[in-house]
Rosetta silent file (secondary structure, phi, psi, omega in degrees, C-alpha in Angstrom):
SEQUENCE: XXXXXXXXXXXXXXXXXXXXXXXXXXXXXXXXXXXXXXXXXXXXXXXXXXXXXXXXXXXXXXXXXXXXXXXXXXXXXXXXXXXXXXXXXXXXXXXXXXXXXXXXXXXXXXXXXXXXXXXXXXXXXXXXXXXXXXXXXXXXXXXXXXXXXXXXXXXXXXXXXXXXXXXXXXXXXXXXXXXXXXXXXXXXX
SCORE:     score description
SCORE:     0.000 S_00000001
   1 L     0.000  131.049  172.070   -0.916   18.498   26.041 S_00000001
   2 L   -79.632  116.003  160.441   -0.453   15.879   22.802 S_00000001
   3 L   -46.113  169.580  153.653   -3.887   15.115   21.237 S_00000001
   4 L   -76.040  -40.695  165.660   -4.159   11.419   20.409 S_00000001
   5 L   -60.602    6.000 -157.206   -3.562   12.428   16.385 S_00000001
   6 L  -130.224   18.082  168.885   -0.154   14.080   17.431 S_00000001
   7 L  -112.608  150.364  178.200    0.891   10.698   18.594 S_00000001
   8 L  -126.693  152.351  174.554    2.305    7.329   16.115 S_00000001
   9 E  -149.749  149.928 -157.896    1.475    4.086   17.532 S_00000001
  10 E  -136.538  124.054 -163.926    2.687    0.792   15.529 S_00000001
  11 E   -11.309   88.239  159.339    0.414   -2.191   16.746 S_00000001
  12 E   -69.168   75.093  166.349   -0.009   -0.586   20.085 S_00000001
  13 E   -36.979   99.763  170.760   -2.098   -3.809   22.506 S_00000001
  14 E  -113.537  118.786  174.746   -4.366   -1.250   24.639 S_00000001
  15 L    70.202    5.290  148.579   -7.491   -3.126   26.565 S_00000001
  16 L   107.657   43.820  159.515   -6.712   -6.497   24.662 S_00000001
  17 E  -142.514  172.352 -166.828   -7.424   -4.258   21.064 S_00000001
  18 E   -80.777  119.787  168.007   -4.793   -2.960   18.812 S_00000001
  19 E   -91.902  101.410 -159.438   -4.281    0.541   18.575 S_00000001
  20 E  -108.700  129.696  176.220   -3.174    1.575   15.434 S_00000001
  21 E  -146.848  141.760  175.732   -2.955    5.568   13.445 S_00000001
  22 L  -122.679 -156.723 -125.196   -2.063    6.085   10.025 S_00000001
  23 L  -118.817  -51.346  160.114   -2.347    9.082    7.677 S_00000001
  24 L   -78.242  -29.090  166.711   -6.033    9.011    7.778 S_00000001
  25 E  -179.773 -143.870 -145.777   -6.870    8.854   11.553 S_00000001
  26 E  -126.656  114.168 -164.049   -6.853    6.397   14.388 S_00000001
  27 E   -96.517  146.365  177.304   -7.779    3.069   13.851 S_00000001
  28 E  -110.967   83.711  179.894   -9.450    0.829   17.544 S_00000001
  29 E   141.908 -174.339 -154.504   -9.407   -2.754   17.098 S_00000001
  30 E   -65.449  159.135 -172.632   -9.060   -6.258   16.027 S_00000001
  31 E  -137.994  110.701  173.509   -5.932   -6.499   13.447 S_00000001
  32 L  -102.092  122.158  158.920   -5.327   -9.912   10.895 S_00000001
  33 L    43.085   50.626  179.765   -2.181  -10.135    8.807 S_00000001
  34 L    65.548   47.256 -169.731   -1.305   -6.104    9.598 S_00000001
  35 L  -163.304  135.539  164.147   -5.078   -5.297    8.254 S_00000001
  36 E   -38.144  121.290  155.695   -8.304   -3.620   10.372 S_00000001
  37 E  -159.986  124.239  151.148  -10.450   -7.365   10.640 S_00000001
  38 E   140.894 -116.227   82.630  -13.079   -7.663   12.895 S_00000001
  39 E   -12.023   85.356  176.542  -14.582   -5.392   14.992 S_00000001
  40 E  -160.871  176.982 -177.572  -12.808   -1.898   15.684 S_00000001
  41 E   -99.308  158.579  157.336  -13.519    2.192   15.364 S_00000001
  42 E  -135.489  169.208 -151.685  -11.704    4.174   12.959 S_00000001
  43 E  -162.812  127.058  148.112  -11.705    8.112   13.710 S_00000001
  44 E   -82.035  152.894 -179.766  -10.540   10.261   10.730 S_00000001
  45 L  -104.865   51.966  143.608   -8.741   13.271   11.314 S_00000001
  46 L  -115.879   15.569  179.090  -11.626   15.286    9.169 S_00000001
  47 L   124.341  -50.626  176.929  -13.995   14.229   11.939 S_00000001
  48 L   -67.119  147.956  163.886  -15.714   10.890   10.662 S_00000001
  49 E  -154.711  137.636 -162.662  -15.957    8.110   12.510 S_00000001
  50 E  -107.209  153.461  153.966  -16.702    4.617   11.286 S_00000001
  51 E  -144.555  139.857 -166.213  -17.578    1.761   13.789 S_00000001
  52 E  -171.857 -158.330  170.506  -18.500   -1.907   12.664 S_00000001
  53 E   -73.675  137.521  170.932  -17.130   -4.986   11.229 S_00000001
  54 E  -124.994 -177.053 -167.150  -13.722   -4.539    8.789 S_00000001
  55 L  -156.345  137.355  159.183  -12.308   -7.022    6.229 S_00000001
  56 L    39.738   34.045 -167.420   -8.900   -6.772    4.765 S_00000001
  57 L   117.919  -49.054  170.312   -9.050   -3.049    5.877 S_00000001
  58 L  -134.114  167.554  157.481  -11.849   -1.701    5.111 S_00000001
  59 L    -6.392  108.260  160.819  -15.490   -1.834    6.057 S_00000001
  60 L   173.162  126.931  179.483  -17.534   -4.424    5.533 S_00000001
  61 E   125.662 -124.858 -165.107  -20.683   -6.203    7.387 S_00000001
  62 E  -109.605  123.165 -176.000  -22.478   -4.595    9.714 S_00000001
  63 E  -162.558  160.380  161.753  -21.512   -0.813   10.631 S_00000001
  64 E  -110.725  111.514  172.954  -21.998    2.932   11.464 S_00000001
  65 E  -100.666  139.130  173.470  -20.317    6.116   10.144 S_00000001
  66 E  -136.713  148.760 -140.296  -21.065    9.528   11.205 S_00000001
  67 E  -158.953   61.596  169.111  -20.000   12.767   10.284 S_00000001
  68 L    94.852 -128.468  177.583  -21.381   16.366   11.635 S_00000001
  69 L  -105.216    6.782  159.646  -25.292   15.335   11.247 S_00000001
  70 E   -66.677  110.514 -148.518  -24.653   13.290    8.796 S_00000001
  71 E  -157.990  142.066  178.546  -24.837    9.143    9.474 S_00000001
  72 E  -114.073   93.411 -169.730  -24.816    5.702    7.872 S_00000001
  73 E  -120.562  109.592 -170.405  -26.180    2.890    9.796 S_00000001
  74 E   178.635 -147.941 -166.112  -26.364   -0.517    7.630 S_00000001
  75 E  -103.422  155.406 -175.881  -24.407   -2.953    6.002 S_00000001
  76 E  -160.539  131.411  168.422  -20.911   -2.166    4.032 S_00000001
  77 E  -129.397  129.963  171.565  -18.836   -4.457    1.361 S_00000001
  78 L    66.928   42.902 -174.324  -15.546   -3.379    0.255 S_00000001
  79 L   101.069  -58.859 -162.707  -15.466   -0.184    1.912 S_00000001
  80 E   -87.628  155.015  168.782  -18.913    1.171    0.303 S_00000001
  81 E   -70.858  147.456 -175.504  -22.519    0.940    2.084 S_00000001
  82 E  -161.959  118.877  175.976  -23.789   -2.157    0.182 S_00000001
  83 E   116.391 -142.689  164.570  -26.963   -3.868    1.275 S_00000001
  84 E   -63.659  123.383 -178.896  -29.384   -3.126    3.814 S_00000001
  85 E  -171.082  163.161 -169.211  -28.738   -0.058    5.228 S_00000001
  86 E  -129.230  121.731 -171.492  -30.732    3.998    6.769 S_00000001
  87 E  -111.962  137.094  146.807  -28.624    7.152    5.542 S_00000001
  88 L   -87.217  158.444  163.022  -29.583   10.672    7.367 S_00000001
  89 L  -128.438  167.509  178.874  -28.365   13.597    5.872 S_00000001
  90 L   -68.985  -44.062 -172.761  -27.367   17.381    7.396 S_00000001
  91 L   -67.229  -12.033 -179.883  -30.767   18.597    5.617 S_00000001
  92 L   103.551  -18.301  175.543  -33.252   16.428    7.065 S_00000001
  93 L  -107.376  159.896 -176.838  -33.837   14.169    4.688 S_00000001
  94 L  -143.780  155.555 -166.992  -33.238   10.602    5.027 S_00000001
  95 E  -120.725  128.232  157.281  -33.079    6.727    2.791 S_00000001
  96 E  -104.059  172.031  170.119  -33.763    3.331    4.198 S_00000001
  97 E   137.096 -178.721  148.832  -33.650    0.645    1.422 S_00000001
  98 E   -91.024  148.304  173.511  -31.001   -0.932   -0.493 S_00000001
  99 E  -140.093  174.559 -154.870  -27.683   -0.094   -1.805 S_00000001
 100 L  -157.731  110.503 -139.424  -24.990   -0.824   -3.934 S_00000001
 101 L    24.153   43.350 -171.317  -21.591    0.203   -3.986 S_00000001
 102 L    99.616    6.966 -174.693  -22.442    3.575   -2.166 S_00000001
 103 L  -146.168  147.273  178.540  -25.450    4.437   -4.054 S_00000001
 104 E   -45.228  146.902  138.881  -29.277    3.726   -3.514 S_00000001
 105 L  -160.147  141.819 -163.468  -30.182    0.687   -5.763 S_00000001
 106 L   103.809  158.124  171.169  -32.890   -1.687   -5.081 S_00000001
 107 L   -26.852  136.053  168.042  -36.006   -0.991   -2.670 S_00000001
 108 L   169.268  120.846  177.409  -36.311    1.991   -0.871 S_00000001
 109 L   -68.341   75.126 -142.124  -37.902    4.692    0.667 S_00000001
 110 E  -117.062  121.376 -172.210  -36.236    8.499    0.806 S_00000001
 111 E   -87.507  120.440  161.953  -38.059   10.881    2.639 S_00000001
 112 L   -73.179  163.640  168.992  -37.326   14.830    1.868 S_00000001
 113 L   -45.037  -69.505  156.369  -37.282   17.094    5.038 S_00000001
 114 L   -43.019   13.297 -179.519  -40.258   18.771    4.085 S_00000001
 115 L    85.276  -21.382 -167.775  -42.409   15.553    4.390 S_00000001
 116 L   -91.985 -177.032 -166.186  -42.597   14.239    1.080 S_00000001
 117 E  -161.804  133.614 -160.263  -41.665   11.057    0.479 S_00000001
 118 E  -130.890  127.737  137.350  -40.905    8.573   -2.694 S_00000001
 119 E   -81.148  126.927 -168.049  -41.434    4.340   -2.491 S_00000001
 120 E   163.685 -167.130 -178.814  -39.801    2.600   -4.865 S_00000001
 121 E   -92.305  129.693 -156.100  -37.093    1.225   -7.048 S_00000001
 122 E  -122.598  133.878  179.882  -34.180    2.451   -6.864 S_00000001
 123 E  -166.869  149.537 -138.387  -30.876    1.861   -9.742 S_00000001
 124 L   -14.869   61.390  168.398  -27.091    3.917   -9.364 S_00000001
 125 L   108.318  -30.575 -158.928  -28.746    6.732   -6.629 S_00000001
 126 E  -126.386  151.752 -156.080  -31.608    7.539   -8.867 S_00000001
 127 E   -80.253  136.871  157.822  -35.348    6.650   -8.778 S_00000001
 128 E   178.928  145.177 -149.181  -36.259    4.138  -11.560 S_00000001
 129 E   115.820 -162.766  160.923  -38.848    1.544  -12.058 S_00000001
 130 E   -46.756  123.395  165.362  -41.817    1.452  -10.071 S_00000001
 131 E  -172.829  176.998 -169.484  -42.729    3.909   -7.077 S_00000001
 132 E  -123.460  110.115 -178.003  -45.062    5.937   -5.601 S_00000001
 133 E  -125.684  133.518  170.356  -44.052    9.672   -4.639 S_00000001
 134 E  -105.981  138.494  165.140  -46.337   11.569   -1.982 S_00000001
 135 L   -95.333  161.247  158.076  -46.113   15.192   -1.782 S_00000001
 136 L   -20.689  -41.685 -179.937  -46.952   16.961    1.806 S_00000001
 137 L  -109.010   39.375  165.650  -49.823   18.362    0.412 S_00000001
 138 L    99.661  -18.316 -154.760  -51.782   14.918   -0.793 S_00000001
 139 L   -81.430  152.733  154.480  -50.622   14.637   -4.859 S_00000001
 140 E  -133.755  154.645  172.448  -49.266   11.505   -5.723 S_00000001
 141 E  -128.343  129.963 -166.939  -47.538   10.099   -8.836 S_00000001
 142 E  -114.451   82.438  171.087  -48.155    6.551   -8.777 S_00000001
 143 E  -156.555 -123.725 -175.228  -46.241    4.825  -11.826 S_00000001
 144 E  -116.294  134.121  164.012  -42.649    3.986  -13.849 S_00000001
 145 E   -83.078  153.174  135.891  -39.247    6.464  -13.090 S_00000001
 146 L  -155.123  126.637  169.111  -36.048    6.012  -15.281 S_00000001
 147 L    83.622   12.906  163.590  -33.231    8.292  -14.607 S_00000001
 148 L    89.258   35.273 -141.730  -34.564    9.899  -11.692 S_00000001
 149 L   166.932  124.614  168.823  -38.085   11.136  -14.105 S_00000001
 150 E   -40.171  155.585  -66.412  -41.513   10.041  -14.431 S_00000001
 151 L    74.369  100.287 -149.730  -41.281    7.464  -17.681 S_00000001
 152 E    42.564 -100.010 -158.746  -44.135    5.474  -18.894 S_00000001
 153 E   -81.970  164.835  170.596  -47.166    4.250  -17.632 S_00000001
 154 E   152.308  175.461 -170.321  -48.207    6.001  -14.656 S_00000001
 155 E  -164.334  135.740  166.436  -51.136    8.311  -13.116 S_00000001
 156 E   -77.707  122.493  150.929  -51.259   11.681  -10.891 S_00000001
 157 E  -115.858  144.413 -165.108  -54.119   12.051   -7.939 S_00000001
 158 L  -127.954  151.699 -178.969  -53.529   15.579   -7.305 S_00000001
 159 L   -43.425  -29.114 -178.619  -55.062   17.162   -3.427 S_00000001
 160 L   -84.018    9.919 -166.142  -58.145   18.517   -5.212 S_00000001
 161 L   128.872  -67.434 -133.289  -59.306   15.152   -6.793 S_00000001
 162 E   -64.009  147.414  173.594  -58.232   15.573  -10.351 S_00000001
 163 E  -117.907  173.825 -175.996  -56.617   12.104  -11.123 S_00000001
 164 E  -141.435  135.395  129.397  -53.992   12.121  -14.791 S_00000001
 165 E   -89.572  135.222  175.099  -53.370    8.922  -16.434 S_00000001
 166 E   170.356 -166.268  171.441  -51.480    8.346  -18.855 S_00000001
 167 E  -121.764  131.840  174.752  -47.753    7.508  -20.502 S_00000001
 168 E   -84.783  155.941  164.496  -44.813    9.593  -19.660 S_00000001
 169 E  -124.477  133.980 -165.799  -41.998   10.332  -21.872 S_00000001
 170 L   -60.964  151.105  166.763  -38.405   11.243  -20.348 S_00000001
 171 L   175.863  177.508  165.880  -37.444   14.374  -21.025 S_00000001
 172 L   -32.462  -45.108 -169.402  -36.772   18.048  -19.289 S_00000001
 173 L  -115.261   17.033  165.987  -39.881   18.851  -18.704 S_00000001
 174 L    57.007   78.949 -175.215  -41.325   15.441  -18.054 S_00000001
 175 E  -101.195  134.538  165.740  -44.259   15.776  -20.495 S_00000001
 176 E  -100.979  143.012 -155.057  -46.876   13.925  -20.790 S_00000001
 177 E   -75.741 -114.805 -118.013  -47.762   11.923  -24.195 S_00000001
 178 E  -104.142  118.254 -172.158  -51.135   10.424  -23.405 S_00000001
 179 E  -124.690  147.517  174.254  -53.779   11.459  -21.006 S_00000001
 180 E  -151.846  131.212  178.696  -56.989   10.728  -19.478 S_00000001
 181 E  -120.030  148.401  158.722  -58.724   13.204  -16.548 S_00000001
 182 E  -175.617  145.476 -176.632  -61.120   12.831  -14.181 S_00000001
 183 E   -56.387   97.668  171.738  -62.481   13.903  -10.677 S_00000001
 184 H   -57.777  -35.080 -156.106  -62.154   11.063   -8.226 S_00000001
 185 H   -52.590    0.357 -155.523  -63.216   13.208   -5.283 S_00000001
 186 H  -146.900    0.547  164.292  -66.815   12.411   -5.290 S_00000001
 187 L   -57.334   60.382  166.513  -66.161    8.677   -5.970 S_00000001
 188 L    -2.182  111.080 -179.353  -67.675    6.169   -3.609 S_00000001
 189 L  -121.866    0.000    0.000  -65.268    3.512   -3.001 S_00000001
């Protein structure tokens, strides 16, 4: 029996949408000036499949790609997720927020598998600015990232109490220059 990938189709009309397959898979869908526009699926032959809005070709507006347990469900310009948009991963963890050309940047929340979870600012994929990261087990670091690293102002509440204040400075071991401790745990609020 002949697969659908072991077949060529050259703007094939099937169900009043174009049927199209090229080099990369099997394209489903509306067609402008020889180019994906509108609405259609594309099916890769490593497996992926995108289905949304297109433009000139590629992706872009509102769409979903998926891939093993992997998935993209959000917005796409020029190909890349861009905008609003919720990424899963095979590992369990998963980012709602914004992006920008394929990479977190902008608002956003990314959850590890394991429960913890960082709110914040986001700039090319990596945490920086403001956020808030909870671990599983209660600590928080509530201050400024750059580069994916705690970086200036900012303060620890760790599960036992202890809170750390203080200013970070980037570096390997993300040490901290200035400090001030004290037990919260017995605070009245």
């Amino acid at each position: 029996m002949i697969g659908p990938l072991d077949m060529t189709f050259d703007n094939v009309l099937y169900n009043n949408c174009f049927v199209k397959q090229n080099q990369s898979g099997i394209y489903i869908g509306e067609i402008k000036n020889n180019n994906f526009d509108g609405h259609g699926i594309f099916m890769y032959t490593d497996g992926e499949k995108y289905e949304g809005k297109f433009k000139n070709g590629k992706p872009c507006g509102q769409g979903v790609t998926q891939k093993n347990n992997k998935k993209y469900d959000g917005e796409w310009e020029d190909g890349k997720p861009h905008g609003q948009g919720t990424a899963t991963f095979s590992n369990g963890n998963k980012y709602e927020g914004e992006l920008k050309e394929g990479k977190r940047d902008g608002q956003g929340t990314f959850t590890w598998h394991n429960g913890d979870k960082y709110v914040g600012e986001f700039k090319d994929g990596k945490r920086d600015g403001y956020g808030v990261f909870t671990k599983i087990n209660g600590g928080t670091y509530d201050g400024e990232w750059k580069d994916d690293k705690r970086h200036g102002k900012g303060k620890i509440i760790c599960a036992d109490g202890n809170l750390y204040e203080g200013m970070w400075e980037k570096n390997e071991n993300d040490i901290l220059v200035r400090i001030k401790k004290r037990n919260i745990a017995n605070i009245d609020l």
